[in-house]
C-alpha positions in Angstrom: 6.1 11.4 5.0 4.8 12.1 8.2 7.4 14.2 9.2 6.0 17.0 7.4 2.1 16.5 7.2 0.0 16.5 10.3 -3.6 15.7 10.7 -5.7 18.5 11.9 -6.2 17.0 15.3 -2.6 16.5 16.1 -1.9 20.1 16.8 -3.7 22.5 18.4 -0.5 25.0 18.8 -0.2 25.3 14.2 0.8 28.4 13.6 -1.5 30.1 10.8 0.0 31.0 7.3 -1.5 34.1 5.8 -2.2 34.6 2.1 -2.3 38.0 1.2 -2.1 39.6 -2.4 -0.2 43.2 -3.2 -3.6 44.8 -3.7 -4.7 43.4 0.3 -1.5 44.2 1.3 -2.8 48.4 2.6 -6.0 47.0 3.8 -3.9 44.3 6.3 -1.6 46.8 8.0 -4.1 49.0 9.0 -6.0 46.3 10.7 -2.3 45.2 12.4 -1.0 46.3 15.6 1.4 49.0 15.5 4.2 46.6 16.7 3.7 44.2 13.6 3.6 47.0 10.9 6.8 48.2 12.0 8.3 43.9 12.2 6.9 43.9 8.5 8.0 47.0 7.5 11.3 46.2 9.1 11.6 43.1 7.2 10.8 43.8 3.8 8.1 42.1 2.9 5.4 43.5 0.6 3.2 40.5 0.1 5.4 40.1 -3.3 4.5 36.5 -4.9 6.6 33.8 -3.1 7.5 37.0 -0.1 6.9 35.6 3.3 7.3 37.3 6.4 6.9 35.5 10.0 5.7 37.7 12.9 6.0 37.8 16.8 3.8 37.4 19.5 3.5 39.8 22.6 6.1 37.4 24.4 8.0 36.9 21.1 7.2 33.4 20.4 6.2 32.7 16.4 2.8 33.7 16.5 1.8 33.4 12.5 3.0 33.4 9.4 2.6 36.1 6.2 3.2 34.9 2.1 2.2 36.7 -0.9 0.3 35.0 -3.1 2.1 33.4 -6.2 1.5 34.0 -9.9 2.0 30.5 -11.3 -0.7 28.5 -10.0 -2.3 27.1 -6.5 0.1 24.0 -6.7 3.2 27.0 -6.1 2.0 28.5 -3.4 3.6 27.0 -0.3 6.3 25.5 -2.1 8.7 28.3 -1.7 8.3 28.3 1.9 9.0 24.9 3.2 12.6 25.3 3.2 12.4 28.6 4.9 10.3 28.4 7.4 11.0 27.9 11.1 11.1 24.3 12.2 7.1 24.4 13.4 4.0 23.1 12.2 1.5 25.3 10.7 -1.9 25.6 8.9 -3.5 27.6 6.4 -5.8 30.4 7.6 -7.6 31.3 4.3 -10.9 31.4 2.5 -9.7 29.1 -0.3 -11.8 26.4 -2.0 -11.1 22.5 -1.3 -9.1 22.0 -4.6 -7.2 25.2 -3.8 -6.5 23.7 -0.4 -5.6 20.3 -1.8 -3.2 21.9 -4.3 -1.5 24.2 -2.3 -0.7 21.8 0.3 0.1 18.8 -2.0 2.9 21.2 -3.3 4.3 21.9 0.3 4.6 17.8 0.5 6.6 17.7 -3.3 8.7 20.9 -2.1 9.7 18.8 1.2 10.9 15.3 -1.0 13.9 14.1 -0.2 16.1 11.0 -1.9 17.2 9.9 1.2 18.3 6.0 -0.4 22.1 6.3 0.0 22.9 9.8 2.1 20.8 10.6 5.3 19.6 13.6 6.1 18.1 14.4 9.4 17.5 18.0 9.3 14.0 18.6 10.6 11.6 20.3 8.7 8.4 22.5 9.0 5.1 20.3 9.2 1.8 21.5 7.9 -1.4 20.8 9.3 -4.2 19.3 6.7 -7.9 20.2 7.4 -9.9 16.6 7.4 -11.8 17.1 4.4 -8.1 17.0 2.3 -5.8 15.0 4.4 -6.7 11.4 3.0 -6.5 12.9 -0.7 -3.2 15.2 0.0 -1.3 12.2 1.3 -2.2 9.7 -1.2 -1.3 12.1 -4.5 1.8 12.9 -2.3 2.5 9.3 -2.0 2.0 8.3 -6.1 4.2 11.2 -7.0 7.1 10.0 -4.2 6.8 6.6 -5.8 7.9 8.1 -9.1 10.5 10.4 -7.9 12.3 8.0 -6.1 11.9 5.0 -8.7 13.3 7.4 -11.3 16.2 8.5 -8.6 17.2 5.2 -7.9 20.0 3.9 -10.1 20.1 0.9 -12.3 22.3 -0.9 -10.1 19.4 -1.1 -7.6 16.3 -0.5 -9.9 16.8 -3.1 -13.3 13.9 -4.8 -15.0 13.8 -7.5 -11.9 13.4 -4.4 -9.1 11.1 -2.6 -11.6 9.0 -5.7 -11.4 9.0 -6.0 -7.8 7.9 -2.5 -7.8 4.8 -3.5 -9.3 4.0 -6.5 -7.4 4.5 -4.3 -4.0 1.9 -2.1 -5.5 -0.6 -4.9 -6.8 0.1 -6.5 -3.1 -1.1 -3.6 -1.4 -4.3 -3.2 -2.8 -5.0 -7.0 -3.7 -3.9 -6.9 -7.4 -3.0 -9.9 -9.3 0.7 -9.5 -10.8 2.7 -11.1 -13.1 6.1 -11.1 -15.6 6.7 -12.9 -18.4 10.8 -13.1 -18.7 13.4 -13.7 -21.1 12.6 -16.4 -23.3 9.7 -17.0 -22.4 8.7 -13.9 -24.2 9.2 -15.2 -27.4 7.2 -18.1 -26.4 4.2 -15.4 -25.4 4.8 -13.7 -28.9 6.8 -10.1 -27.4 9.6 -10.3 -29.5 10.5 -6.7 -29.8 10.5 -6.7 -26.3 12.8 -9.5 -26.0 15.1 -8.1 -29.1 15.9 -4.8 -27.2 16.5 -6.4 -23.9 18.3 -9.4 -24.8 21.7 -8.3 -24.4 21.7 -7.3 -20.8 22.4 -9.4 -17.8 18.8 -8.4 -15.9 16.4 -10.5 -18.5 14.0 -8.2 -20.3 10.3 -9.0 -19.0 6.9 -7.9 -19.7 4.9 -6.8 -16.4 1.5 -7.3 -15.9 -1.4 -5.7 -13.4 -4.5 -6.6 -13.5 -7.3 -5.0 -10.4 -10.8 -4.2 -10.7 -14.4 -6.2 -11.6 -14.2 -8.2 -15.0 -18.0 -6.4 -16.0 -15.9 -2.8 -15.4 -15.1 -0.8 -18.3 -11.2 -1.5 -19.0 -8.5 1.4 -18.5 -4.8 -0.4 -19.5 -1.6 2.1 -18.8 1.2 1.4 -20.7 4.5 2.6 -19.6 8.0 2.7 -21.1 10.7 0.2 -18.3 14.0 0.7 -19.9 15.7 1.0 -17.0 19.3 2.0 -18.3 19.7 3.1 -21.8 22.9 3.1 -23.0 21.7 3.4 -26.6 22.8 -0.2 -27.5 25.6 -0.4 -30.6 24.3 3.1 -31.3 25.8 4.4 -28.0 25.4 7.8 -26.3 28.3 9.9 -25.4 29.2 9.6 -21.7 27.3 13.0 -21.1 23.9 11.5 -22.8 24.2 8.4 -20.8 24.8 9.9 -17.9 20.8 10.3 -16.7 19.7 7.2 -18.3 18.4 5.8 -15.4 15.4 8.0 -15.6 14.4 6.2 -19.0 11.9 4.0 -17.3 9.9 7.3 -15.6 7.3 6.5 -18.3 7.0 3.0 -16.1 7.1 4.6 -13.0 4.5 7.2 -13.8 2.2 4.2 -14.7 2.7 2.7 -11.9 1.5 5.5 -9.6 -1.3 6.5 -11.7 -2.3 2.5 -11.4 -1.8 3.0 -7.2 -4.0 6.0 -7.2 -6.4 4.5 -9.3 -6.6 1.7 -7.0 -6.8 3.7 -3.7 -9.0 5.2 -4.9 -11.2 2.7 -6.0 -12.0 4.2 -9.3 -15.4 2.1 -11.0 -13.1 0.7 -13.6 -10.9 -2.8 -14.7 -7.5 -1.7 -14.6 -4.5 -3.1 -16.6 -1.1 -2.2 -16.2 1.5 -3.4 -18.5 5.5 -1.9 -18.5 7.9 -3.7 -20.6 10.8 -3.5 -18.5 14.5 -4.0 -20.4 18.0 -2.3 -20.1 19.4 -1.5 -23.3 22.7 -3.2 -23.3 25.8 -3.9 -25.4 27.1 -7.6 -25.9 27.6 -10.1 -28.4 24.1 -10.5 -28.7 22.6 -7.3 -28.8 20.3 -6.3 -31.5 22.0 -3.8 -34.4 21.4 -1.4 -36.9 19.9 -2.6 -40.5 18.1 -5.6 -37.7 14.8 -6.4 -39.2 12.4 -7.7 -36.3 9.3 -9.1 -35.4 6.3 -7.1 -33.2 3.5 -8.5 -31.7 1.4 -7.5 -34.0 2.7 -9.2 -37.0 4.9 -6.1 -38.8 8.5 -6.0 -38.9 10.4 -3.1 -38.0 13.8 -2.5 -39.6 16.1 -0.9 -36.6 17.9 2.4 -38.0 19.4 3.2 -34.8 19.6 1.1 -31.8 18.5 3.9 -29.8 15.3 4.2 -30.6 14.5 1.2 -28.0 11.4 2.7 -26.3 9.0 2.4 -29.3 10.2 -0.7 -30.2 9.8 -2.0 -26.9 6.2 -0.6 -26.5 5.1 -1.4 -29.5 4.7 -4.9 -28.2 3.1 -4.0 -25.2 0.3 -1.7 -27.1 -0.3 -4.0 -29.2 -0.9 -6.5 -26.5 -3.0 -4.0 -24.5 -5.0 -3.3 -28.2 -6.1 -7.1 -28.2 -8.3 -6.4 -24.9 -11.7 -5.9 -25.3 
């Protein structure tokens, strides 16, 4: 990530980015040189939401940047310039609150993502400079949301229940977190049998995984997100064209798992637990079927109408589990 985030002190040279709205736009050029109200005139721009307009110094080197500001929200603002801009770092030269700040430039570092896993890509891109009372809070919600995007984009073959588990225990590593998965069998033995039932027929063994960080005499804050890591919809199978993004079914996990990250960076005064039953809904000889009556943690039986309702059946187990907590 530090390819396109710079601290403040690692770049004297930034070139400033200008916010400007429609109704500023008058009052700008006739504080302007001649020379750059006739470049920005030449050019087009208007300060239109998402316009920007770079402009030249006396010796024609990039000397700073113009944007007009956008409609939808401070998170939008830079977004639509990252992969426009020259190749340069810049820095924003506005009167904008912290949070503004913060938003705006977090949505530069989600505009610059790249799934980079199986196909390079070394095209350079633009940097932006981060003032010091945002850099360490940018980065780290810049970070979380990374972690999701590339779990989700990462397919099955290389992110199953086992790799969604050692996703977590990277995470609980990190920040000193105990970790743990309860697997296969063995959740029967620990009473998850829904969990067990939906993953059962795959060859990656269905699991139940377990965070736990924070001081026991903390107030207790337990995520709960959905692992299915490939659904194929069991005996009640998609078409090819509704299977064909089912790797994404364990975002629910993944988003857990950052929320737990940036609760932990950030130290937040409570007991965290994270739990994501993790399965791939599979077709075999032993995968569970319609008219299935099955057994939940929490002592109910649920009669299975279509095998591809998995996600509730597999969190019911896990809140139930997370309900027994005081």
């Amino acid at each position: 990530m530090n390819d396109f985030y710079v601290t403040e002190q690692a770049d004297s040279q930034a070139i400033p980015l200008i916010p400007l709205r429609q109704d500023e736009f008058e009052s700008w050029k006739a504080s302007a040189s001649a020379a750059q109200r006739r470049w920005v005139e030449a050019s087009g721009f208007n300060a239109a939401a998402s316009q920007f307009c770079t402009l030249p110094g006396p010796d024609g080197s990039l000397q700073s940047g113009l944007f007009g500001l956008a409609e939808q929200g401070w998170l939008y603002q830079l977004a639509p310039l990252v992969a426009s801009l020259p190749c340069q770092t810049y820095r924003l030269q506005c009167d904008w609150t912290r949070e503004q700040r913060l938003q705006a430039s977090l949505g530069w570092g989600l505009a610059s993502y790249r799934f980079d896993r199986y196909k390079a890509n070394d095209t350079p891109r633009a940097a932006l400079q981060l003032a010091a009372d945002i850099d360490a809070d940018v980065r780290s919600f810049c970070e979380a949301q990374f972690l999701v995007r590339n779990l989700v984009n990462t397919p099955t073959e290389h992110l199953g229940p086992a790799q969604l588990a050692d996703a977590a225990t990277r995470e609980a590593d990190l920040f000193e977190a105990a970790s743990a998965s309860i697997t296969g069998p063995d959740l029967l033995t620990h009473n998850f049998p829904a969990i067990h039932a939906v993953g059962r027929a795959s060859a990656s063994q269905p699991r139940l995984v377990e965070l736990d960080w924070g001081e026991e005499d903390l107030p207790l804050l337990t995520l709960v997100g959905k692992g299915v890591c490939f659904d194929s919809g069991g005996l009640d199978m998609k078409s090819s064209s509704g299977m064909a993004l089912m790797k994404k079914d364990m975002g629910g996990g993944a988003h857990a798992l950052a929320l737990a990250r940036l609760v932990m960076q950030h130290r937040l005064p409570v007991r965290l637990k994270l739990l994501i039953p993790a399965v791939e809904n599979s077709v075999s000889g032993n995968a569970y079927r319609p008219g299935d009556v099955i057994a939940t943690r929490k002592g109910l039986t649920v009669e299975i109408g279509n095998t591809d309702a998995e996600g509730r059946v597999v969190l019911a187990d896990a809140l139930a589990y997370a309900c027994e907590q005081q």
